[in-house]
Residue frames relative to the residue before (quaternion, step in Angstrom):
aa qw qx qy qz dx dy dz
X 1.0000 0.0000 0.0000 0.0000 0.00 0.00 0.00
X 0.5955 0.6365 -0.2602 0.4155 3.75 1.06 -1.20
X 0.6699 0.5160 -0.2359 0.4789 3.16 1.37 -1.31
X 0.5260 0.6510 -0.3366 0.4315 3.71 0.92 -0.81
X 0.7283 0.5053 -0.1847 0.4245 3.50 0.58 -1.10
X 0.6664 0.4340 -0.1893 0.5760 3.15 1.26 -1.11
X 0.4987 0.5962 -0.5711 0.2637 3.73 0.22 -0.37
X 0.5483 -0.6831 0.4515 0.1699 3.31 -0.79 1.91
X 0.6620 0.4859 -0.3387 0.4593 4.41 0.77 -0.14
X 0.8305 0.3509 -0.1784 0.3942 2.95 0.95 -0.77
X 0.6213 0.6323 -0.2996 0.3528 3.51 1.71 -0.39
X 0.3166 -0.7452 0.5812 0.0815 3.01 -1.38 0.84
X 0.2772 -0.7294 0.6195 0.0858 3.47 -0.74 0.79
X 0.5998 -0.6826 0.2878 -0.3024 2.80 -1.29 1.84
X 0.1909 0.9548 -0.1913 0.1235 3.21 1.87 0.34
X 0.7766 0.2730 -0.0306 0.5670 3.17 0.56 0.78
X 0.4916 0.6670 -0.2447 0.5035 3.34 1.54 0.24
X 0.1200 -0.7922 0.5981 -0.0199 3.37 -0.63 1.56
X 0.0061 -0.8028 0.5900 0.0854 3.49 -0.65 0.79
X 0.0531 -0.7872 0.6044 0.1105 3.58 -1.22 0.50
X 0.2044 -0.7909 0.5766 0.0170 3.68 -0.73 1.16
X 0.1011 -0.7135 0.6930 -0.0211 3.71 -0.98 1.37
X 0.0041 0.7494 -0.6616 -0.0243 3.42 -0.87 1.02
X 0.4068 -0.6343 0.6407 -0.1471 3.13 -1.38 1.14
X 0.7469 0.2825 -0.1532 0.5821 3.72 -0.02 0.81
X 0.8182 -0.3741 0.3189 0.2981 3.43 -2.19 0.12
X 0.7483 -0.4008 0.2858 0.4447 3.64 -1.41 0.00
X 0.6995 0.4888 -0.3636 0.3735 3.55 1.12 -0.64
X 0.6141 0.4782 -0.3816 0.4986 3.67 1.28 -0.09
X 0.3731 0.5868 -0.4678 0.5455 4.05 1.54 -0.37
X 0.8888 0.3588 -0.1832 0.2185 3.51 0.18 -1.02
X 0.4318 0.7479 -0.2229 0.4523 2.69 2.02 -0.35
X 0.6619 0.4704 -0.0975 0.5754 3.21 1.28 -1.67
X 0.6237 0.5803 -0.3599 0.3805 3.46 0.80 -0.02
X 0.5667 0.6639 -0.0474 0.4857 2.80 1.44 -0.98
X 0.5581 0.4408 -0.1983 0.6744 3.83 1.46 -1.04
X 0.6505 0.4819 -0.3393 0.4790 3.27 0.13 -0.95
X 0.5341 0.5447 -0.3687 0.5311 4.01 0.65 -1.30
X 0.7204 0.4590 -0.2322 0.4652 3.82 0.05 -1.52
X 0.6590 0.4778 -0.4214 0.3999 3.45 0.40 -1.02
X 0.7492 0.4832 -0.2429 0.3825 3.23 0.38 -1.99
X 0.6192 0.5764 -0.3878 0.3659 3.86 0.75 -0.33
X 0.6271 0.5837 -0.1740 0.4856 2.84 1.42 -0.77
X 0.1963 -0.7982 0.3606 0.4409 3.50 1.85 -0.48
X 0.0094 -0.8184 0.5220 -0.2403 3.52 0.66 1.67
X 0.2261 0.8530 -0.4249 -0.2019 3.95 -0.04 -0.45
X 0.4073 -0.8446 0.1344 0.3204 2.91 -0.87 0.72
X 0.6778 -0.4854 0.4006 0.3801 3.95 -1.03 0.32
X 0.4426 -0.7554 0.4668 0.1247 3.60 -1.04 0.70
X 0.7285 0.1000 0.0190 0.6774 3.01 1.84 -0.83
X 0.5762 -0.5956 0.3334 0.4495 3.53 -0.82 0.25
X 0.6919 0.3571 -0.3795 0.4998 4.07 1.21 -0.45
X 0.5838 0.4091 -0.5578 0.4251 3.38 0.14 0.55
X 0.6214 0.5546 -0.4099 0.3720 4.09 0.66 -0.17
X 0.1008 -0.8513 0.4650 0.2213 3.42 -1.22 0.36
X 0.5531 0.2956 -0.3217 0.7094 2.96 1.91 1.24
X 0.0205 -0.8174 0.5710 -0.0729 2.91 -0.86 1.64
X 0.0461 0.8793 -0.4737 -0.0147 3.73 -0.30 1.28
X 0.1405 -0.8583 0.4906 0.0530 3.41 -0.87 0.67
X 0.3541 -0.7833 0.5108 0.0114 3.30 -0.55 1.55
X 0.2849 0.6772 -0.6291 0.2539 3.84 -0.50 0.77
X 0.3152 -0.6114 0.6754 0.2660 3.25 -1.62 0.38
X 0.1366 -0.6732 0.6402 0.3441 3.85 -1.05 -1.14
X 0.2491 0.8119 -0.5155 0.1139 3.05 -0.18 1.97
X 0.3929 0.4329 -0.1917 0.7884 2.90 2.71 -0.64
X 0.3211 -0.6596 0.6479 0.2049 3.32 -1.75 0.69
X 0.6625 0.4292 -0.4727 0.3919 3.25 1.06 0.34
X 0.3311 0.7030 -0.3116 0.5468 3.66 1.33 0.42
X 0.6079 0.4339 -0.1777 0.6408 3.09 1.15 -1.09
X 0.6612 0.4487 -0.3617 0.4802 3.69 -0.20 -0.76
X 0.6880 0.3563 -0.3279 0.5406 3.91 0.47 -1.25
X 0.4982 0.5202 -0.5299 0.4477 3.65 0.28 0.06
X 0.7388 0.3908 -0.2891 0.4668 3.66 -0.10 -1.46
X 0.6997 0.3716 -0.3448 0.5034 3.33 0.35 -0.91
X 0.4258 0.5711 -0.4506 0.5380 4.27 0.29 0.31
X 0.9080 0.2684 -0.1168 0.2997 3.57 0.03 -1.38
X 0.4436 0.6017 -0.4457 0.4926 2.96 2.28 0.19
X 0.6447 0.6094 -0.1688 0.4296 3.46 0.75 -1.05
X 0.6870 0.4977 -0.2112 0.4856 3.23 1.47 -0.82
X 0.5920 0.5872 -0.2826 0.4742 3.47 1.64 -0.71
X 0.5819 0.4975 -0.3141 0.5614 3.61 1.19 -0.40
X 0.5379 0.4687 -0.4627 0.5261 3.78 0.56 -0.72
X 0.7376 0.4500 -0.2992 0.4049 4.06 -0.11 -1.50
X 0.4764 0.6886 -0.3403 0.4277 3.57 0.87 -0.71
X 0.7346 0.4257 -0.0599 0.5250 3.45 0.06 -2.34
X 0.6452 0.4307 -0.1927 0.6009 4.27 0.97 -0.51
């Protein structure tokens, strides 16, 4: 999939694009998100320091813990005020 994005004919580059990435979960979602970020930044994406300075805001989680779950909802409440104030 990673490769798809990257395919040097078809990519577009991104100027001005702030991305922030919350991950939520074990080492294999850390690494996941590492990965996006990789894609992004090829793309000359950079990343955001905070979630209101980004204009891409992605959030990696699984629901295998229900408390994982809970920090999720409670993310997109917090996140609905940010979109609001923008």
């Amino acid at each position: 999939m990673y490769r798809r994005i990257l395919n040097k004919n078809k990519r577009k580059e991104h100027t001005g694009l702030k991305y922030y990435i919350h991950t939520f979960g074990c080492q294999m979602n850390e690494n996941d998100s590492e990965l996006v970020a990789g894609c992004l930044q090829s793309l000359n994406a950079q990343p955001a320091l905070s979630l209101e300075e980004s204009n891409l805001i992605i959030i990696n989680t699984c629901a295998v813990r229900q408390k994982t779950e809970e920090k999720l909802y409670s993310l997109l409440g917090r996140l609905g005020h940010i979109k609001k104030k923008k």
